[in-house]
N, C-alpha and C positions, 0 to 999 in steps of 0.2 A: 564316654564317647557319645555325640552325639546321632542318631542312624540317621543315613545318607538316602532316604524314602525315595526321593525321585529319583537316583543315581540307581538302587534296585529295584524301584518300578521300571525302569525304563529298559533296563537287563532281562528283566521278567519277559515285556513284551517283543523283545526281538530275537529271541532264539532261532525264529525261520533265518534271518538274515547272517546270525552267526555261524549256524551251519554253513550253509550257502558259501560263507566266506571261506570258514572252516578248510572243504570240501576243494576248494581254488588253493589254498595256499597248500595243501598235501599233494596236490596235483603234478608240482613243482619237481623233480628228481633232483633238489638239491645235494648232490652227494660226494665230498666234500674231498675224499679221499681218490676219487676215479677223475683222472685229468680230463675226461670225454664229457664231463659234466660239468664244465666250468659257464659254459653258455648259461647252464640252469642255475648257477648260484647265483650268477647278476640277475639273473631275473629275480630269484628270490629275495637277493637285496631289495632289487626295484622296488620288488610287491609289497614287502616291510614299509618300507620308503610313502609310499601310498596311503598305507594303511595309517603312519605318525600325523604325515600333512592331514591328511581329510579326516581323521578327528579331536586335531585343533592342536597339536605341539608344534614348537617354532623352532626356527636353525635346525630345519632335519636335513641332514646329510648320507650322502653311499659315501665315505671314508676309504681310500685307498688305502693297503697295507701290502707287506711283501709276499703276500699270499692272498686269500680271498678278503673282499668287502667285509668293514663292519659298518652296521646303519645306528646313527645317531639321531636324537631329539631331546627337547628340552619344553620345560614349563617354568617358568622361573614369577610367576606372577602372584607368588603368599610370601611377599615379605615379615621377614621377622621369623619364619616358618624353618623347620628342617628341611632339608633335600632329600631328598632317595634318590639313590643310585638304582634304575630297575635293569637286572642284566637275563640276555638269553640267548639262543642260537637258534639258524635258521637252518642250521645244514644238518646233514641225515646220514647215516650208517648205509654202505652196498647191500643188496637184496638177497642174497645167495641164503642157502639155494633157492633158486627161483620155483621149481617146479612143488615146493612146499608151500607154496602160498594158496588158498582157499579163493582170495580174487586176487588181480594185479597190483602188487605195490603201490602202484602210484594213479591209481581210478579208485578213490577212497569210495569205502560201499559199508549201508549202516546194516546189520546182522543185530536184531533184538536190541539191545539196551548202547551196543560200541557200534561203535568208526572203525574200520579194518583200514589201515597205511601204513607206510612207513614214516616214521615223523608222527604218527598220529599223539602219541605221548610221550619221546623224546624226539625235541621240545615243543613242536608245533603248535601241540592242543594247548601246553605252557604259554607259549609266545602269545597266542591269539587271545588264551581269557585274560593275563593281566594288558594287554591292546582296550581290550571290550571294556576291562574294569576303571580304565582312563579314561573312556571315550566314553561311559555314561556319566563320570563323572564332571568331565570336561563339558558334555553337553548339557548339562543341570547345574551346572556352578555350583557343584559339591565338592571340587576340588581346592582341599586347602593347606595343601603342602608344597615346595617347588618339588619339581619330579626331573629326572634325567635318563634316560631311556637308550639301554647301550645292548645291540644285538647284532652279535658276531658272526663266521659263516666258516671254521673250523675250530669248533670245539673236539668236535670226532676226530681230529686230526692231532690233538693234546693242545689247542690252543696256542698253534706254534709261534705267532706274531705279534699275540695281543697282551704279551709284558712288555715288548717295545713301544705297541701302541699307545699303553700307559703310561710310558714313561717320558712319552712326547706329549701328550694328552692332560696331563695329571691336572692343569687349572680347568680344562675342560671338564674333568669327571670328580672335581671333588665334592664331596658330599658329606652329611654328616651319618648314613646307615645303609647298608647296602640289599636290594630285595634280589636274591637269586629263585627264579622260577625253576632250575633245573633241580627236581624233588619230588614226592612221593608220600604218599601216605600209605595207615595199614589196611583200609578198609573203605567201601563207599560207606562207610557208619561210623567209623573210628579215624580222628582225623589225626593228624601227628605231627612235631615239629624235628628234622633232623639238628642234634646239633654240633657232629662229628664227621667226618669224613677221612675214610681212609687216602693214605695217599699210594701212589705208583708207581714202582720201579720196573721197565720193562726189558725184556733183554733176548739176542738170540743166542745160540751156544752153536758153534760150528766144530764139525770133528771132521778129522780130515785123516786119509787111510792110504791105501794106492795112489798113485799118480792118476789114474783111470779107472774108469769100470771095467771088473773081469769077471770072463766065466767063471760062474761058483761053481761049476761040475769041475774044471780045469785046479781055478786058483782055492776053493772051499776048502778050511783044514790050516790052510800054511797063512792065512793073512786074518788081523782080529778085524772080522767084520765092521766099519763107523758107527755104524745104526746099533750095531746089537752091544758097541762100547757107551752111545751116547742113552741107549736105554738103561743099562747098566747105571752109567755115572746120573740118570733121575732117578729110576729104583732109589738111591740111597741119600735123595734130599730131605726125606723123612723117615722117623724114625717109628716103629710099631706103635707110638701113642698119637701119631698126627705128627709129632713138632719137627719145625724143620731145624735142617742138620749144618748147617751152613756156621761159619765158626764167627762167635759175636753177633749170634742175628738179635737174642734176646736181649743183650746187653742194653737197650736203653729202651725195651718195650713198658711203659706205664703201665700199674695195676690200677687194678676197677676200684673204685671205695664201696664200700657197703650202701650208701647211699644209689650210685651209680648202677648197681645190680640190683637196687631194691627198683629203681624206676624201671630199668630194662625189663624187670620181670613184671610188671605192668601190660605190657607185647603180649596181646591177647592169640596168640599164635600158639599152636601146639607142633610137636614134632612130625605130629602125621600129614598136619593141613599143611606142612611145609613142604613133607616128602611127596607130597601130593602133587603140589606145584611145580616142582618139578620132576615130576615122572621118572624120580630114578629108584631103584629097590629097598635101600634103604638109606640111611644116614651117614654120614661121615665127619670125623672132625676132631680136632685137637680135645684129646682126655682131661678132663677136669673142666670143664666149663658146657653150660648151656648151648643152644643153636643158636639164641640170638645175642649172646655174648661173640660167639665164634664170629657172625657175619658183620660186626662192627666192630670187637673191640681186641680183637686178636688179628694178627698178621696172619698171611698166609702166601704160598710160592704154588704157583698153576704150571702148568703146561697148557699152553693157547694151540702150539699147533705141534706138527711131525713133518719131516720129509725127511726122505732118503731113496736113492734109488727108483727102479719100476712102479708105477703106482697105478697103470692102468687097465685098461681090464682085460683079461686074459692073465696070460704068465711068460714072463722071461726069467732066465735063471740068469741073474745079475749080482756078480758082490760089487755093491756101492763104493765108489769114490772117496762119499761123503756123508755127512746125514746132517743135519739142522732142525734145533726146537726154538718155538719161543717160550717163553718164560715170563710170567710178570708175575709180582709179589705185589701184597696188597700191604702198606703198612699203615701202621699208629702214630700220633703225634711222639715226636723225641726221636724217630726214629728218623737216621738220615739216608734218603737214594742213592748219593754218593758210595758210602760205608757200605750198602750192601751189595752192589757195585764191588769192592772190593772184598766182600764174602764172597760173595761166590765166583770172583778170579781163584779165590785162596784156596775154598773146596777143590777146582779144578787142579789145579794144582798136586794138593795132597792126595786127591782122588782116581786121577786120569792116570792110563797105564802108558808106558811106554811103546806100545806098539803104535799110538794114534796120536797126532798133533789135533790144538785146538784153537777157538779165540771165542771167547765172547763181546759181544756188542750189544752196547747201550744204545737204545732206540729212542726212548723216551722216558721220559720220570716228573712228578708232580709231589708235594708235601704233604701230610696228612695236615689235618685241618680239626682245632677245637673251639666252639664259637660259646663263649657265656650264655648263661642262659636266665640271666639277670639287668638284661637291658631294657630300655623302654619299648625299643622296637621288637624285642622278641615279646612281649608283656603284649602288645598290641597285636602281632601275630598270635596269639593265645586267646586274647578276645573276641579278633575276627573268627576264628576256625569254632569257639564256643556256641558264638552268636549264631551261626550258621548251619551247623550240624547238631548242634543242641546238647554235647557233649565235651567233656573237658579232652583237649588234646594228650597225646603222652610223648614223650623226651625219646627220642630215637638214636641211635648210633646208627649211619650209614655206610656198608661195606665198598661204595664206588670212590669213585675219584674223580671231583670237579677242579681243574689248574686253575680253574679262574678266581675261587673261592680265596686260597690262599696267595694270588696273584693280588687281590683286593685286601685282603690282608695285611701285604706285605708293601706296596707299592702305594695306596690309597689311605692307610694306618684305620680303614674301619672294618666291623667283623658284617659279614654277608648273615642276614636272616635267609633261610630254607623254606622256601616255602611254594611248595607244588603238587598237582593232585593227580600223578598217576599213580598204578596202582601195582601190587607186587607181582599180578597174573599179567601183567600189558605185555607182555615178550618183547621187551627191549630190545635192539639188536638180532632180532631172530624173526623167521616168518611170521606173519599173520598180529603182526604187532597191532593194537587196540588201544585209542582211549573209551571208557567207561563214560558214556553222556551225561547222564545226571549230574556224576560227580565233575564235571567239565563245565558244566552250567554253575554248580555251589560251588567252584574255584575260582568263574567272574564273580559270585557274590563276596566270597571271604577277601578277595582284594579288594574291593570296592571299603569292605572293612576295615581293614587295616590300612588304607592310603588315609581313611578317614579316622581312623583310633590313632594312627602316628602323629597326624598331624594337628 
């Protein structure tokens, strides 16, 4: 690979302006899922939009879809050259709770070494450095690959449009390797390449009891409470060793090869710096396997949320109607959302008592995702992340769920490179969310790398 000098000089010397920009485009409450906020996703398209035109991609378009904007752009000027596909999202997770936040969500504020926003690391800080790692390269004619530039505006929502958009689009978006920024590394010193992803099955479970709410001093005793059936019926989705209980869940989960746990075990992560991270007491998880086996390369069934009944403050003596969980399962390649869809009808079923009717519903679900890890483009993502942190990356299994990954997968017939540099403490989704600067800076360099080792 030949290095792209002026393309990282010229990154080097504009970090004030990146900020700068940075700092505007987290400013945006693009929030993707709250209809009150739809003013701010165009805008956030708009800004995107801005950002393609003025540092030199052509046919940029705000793309209408049956839901929010996706913004498009193109380079098509290295013939002979592969394409890349570069995919991201502009839109952000709701803020709650608010009063846990250190500054305002969306007046981004730098605290030591991070950017405090929302968006700060998913995906904004993403979105902006592989922009930045275009836009040096575009302004030094270091750019020697065609590039195609595809940034959506619900992903936080499951990407609920943008496999139609595909499928209208597909001469528009095809390419020959796809660069997903939405990704993570282990460490600002340890860089990493994901090449798994779990996929998503998500679900609510509604139990249903009286006609109405009654006095529990009156009706308590003669009626099986919903709430205390629907805790019951999770109570026993797992069993004393972790695994969950649901009939045929394991039936098509892949084993790890000896190989695959020898790189995993590479994850310079101990169990305590884990338990650290997240401030809970101790550990948890399916018997017979590691923690970072468990967070990528096993399933698992959560409880997201609770309701039933009184919940606020003070006391009413209330026997609930009703109760309702959500539910999502994280699953493994082979494993299908459909099928577990119909586990856990069947649990219910075999499980639920006759005093309480139910239903579950399907909200949303996405496929787990296995990308080789013998490609040129992942070989050159290897490159860039060496050349730039000065260490050999390591092979990661990721416990989330991008739709888009295996929407490009499945629809475009190429596998998505992973490659992004937040970090495991960024509190995704949670207050006081953080990109780490440095490492925001060395992820415009390591694209500037790999746009130029690909091509």
């Amino acid at each position: 690979m030949t290095e792209p000098t002026q393309a990282l000089a010229f990154a080097k010397s504009n970090h004030d302006r990146y900020l700068a920009e940075y700092k505007e485009f987290l400013s945006i409450p693009s929030i993707s899922t709250l209809s009150e906020h739809k003013p701010d996703i165009q805008r956030a398209a708009e800004w995107v939009s801005r950002q393609m035109t003025g540092m030199g991609l052509k046919n940029v378009e705000v793309m209408p879809t049956a839901g929010h904007p996706a913004v498009y752009g193109e380079w098509l000027d290295a013939p002979g050259k592969p394409t890349v596909l570069v995919y991201g999202h502009y839109d952000v997770q709701p803020v709650d709770p608010l009063n846990e936040w250190v500054s305002p969500p969306f007046e981004p504020t730098v605290r030591g070494e991070n950017i405090y926003a929302r968006g700060a690391s998913d995906m904004k800080g993403q979105v902006h450095a592989f922009l930045k790692a275009l836009e040096a390269l575009l302004k030094n004619g270091e750019l020697a690959v065609n590039v195609k530039v595809l940034v959506e505006g619900e992903e936080e929502v499951g990407s609920l449009h943008l496999g139609v958009f595909m499928d209208k689009h597909q001469a528009k978006l095809k390419c020959d390797v796809a660069l997903n920024a939405d990704s993570s590394i282990l460490g600002p010193d340890l860089p990493s390449i994901v090449y798994g992803l779990r996929g998503l099955a998500y679900f609510e479970i509604w139990v249903y009891g009286p006609a109405h709410d009654l006095h529990s001093g009156i009706f308590g005793g003669s009626i099986h409470n919903p709430a205390q059936a629907l805790c019951e019926l999770i109570a026993g989705m797992h069993d004393k060793d972790g695994r969950i209980t649901l009939p045929g869940f394991y039936d098509k989960v892949r084993k790890l090869s000896d190989e695959e746990r020898a790189e995993l075990a590479r994850v310079p992560r101990t169990d305590e710096e884990w338990r650290t991270t997240t401030g809970a007491p101790q550990l948890y998880g399916e018997k017979g396997f590691t923690t970072t086996e468990r967070l990528g390369a096993r399933p698992t069934l959560e409880v997201n949320g609770l309701y039933s009944g009184f919940i606020g403050e003070g006391s009413k003596t209330v026997l609930p109607a009703k109760a309702m969980a959500k539910i999502s399962t994280r699953l493994i390649p082979e494993q299908d959302d459909e099928a577990v869809e119909a586990q856990l009808k069947e649990y219910m079923q075999k499980n639920a008592p006759p005093t309480v009717t139910w239903e579950v519903k399907n909200l949303v679900s996405s496929p787990a995702v296995l990308v080789r890890r013998d490609t040129e483009g992942v070989r050159a993502a290897q490159a860039a992340l060496e050349a730039t942190f000065g260490i050999k990356p390591v092979f990661k299994l990721e416990g989330g769920s991008v739709p888009v990954v295996s929407m490009v997968q499945t629809k475009l017939g190429v596998d998505s490179i992973l490659l992004g540099f937040g970090l495991p403490d960024d509190n995704l989704h949670a207050p006081n969310e953080k990109q780490h600067l440095p490492t925001y800076y060395r992820g415009i360099e390591t694209f500037i790398r790999f746009f130029a080792g690909v091509g």
